[in-house]
C-alpha positions in Angstrom: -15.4 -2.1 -3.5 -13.7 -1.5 -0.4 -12.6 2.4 0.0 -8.9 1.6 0.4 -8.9 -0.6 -2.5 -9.8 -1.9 -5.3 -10.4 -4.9 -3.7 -14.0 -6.3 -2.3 -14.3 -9.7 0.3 -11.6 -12.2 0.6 -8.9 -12.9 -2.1 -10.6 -15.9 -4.3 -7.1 -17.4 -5.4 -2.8 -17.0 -5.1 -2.6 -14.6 -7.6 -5.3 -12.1 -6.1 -3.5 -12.8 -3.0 -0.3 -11.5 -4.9 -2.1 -8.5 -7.0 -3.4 -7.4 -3.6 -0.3 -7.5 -1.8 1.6 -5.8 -5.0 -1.4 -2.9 -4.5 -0.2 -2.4 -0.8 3.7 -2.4 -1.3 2.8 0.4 -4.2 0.8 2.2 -1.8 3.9 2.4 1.0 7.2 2.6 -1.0 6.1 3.4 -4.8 6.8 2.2 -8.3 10.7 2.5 -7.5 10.7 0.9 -4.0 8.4 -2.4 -5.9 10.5 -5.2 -6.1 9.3 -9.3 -6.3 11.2 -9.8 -2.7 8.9 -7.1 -0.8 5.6 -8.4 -3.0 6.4 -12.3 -1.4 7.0 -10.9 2.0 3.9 -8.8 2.2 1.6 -12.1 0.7 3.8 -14.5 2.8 5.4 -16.3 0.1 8.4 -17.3 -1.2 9.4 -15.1 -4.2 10.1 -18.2 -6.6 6.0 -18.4 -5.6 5.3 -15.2 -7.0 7.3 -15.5 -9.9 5.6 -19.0 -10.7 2.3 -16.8 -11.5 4.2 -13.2 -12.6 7.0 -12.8 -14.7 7.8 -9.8 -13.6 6.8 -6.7 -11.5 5.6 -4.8 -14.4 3.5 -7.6 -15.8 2.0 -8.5 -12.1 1.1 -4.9 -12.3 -0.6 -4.7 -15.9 -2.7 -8.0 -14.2 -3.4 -5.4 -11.5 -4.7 -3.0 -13.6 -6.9 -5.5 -15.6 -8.3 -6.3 -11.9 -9.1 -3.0 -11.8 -10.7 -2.7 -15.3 -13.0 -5.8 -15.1 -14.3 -4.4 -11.1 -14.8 -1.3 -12.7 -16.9 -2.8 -15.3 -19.1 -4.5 -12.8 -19.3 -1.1 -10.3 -20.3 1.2 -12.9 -24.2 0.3 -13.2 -26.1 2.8 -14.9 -29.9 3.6 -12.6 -31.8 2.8 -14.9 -34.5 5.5 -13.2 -33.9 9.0 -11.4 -32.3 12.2 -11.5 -29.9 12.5 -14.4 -27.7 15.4 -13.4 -28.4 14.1 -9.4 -26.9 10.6 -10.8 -23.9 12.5 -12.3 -22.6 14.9 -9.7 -22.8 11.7 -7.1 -20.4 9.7 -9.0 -18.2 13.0 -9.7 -18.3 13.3 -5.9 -17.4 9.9 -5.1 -14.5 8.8 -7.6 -12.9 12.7 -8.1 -13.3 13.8 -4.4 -14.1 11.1 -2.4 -17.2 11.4 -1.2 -19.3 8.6 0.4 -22.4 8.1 -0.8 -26.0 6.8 1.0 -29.0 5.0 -0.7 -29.9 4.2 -4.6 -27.1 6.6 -5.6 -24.5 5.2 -3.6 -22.8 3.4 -6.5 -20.0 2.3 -5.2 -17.1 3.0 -2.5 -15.0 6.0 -3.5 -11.4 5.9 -3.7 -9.0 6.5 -1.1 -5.6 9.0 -1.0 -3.9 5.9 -1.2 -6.0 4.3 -3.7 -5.6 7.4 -6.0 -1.7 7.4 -5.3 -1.7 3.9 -6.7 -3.7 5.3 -9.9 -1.0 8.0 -10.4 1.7 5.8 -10.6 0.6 3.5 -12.2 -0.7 6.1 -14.9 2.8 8.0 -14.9 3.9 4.4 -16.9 1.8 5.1 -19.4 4.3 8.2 -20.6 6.7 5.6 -21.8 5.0 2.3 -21.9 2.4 1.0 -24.5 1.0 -1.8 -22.7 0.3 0.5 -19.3 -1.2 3.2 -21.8 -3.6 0.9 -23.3 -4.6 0.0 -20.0 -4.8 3.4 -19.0 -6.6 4.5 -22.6 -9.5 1.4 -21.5 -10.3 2.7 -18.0 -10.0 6.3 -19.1 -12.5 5.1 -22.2 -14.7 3.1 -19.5 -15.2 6.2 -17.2 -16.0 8.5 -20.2 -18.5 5.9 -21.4 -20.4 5.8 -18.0 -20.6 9.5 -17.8 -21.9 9.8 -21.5 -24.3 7.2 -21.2 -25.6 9.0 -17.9 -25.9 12.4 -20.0 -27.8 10.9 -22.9 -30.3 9.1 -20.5 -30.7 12.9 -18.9 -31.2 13.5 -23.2 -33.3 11.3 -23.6 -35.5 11.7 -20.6 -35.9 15.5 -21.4 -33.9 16.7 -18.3 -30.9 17.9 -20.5 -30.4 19.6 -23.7 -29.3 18.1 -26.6 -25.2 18.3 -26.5 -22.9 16.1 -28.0 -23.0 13.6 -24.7 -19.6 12.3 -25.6 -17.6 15.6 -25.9 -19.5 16.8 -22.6 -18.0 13.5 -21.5 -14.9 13.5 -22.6 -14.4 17.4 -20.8 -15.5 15.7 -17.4 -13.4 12.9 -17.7 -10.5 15.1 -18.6 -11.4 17.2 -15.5 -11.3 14.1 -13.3 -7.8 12.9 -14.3 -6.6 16.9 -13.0 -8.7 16.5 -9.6 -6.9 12.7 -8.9 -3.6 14.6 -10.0 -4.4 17.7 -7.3 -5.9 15.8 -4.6 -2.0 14.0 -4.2 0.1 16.1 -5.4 -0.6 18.7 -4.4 -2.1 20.9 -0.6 -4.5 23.0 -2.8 -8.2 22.8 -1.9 -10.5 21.0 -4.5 -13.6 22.3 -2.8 -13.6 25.0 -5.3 -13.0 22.3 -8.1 -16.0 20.8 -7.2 -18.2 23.7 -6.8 -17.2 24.7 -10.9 -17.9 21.1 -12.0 -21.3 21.0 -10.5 -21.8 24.6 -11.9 -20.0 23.6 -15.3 -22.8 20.8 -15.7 -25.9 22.2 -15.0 -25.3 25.3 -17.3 -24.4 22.6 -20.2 -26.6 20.3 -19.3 -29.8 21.6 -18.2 -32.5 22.9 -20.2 
C-alpha cells in the first residue's frame, strides 16, 4: 500500500480510476470543496462519466471506504511466528505515528498526513450518517480484531498474561483514533504518546 494512499500499483478499472481521483480531491480541498465536476477533472473525464458509475459524491465515497476496508483486510496479516509485543508496537508505530518499517515486521506502508486527513473526514460523517458509521464501526472492528488476535497469540505463546485480549484491544484501538485525531489537528508532539503506549503495553501485557 502505497504511503500516500490507500492505493497500491496501477488502477485495475474506471471506477478505481474515479475512487482514486475522489481520494486526491479530498486530500486538497476537503469534504466541502468535493464536488462530481472537480472528481472528472482530476480522472480526466467527463462528469456524466463519473456519474454513469456513482450516483453521487457521498456514495462514490462510501465505495472509497469499502476500497479501503477490503485492502485493509488483505494488509493486516497476522506473523504467524515472533515477538508478540515486538509485532504489536510495529504496527502501533506504523498506522498511529507513521513509522516505516524494515524486514518480517514491516507489514505494510504507514499512512501519510494526508492519508490520515482523508480518514478524519471521512470519519467526522459518521456523526450524522449511518451508512459512513457502519463503515467506520467495520474498519474500527477490523483494527481491533488484528490487535486482539496479536495479544492472544502473545497469550497463548506464554509471552503475555492472561487479560481479556479484546478489552486490551479495544483501549489501543481507542487510543489510535485520538493519535490520528492529534497528529492533524493539532501542533502537539505525539512522541510522548508513543512512549505511554509502548509503556501502557508491556506493563499489561507482559508477564
Amino acid at each position: 500500500m502505497d504511503i500516500d494512499s490507500p492505493f497500491e500499483g496501477p488502477p485495475e478499472d474506471t471506477r478505481e480510476e474515479i475512487l482514486r481521483a475522489a481520494f486526491l480531491v479530498l486530500q486538497e480541498h476537503g469534504y466541502s470543496g468535493l464536488s462530481m465536476s472537480r472528481i472528472a477533472d482530476e480522472v480526466g473525464l467527463q462528469k456524466a462519466s463519473v456519474y454513469h458509475h456513482y450516483s453521487d459524491k457521498d456514495s462514490l465515497l462510501l465505495a472509497l471506504v469499502d476500497y479501503v476496508i477490503e485492502e485493509m483486510k488483505y494488509r493486516m496479516v497476522q506473523q504467524e511466528d515472533g515477538d508478540s509485543l515486538q509485532q504489536l508496537q510495529c504496527f502501533i508505530d506504523q498506522v498511529a505515528f507513521g513509522r516505516q518499517m524494515e524486514g518480517e515486521l514491516a507489514g505494510f506502508s504507514p499512512p501519510s498526513e494526508e492519508t490520515l486527513r482523508v480518514f478524519i473526514q471521512i470519519r467526522a460523517r459518521a456523526t450524522h450518517d449511518d451508512a459512513y458509521r457502519e463503515k467506520i464501526t467495520e474498519i474500527t472492528r477490523l483494527q481491533q480484531d488484528h490487535i486482539a488476535d496479536v495479544i492472544q497469540a502473545g497469550i497463548d505463546s506464554g509471552q503475555f498474561a492472561d487479560v481479556d485480549a479484546e478489552r486490551v484491544a479495544a483501549v489501543v484501538s481507542t487510543l489510535l483514533i485520538g493519535i490520528f485525531s492529534r497528529r492533524v489537528t493539532t501542533n502537539a508532539d505525539v512522541e510522548p504518546v508513543r512512549e505511554a503506549i509502548h509503556a501502557y503495553l508491556e506493563t499489561v501485557l507482559v508477564n
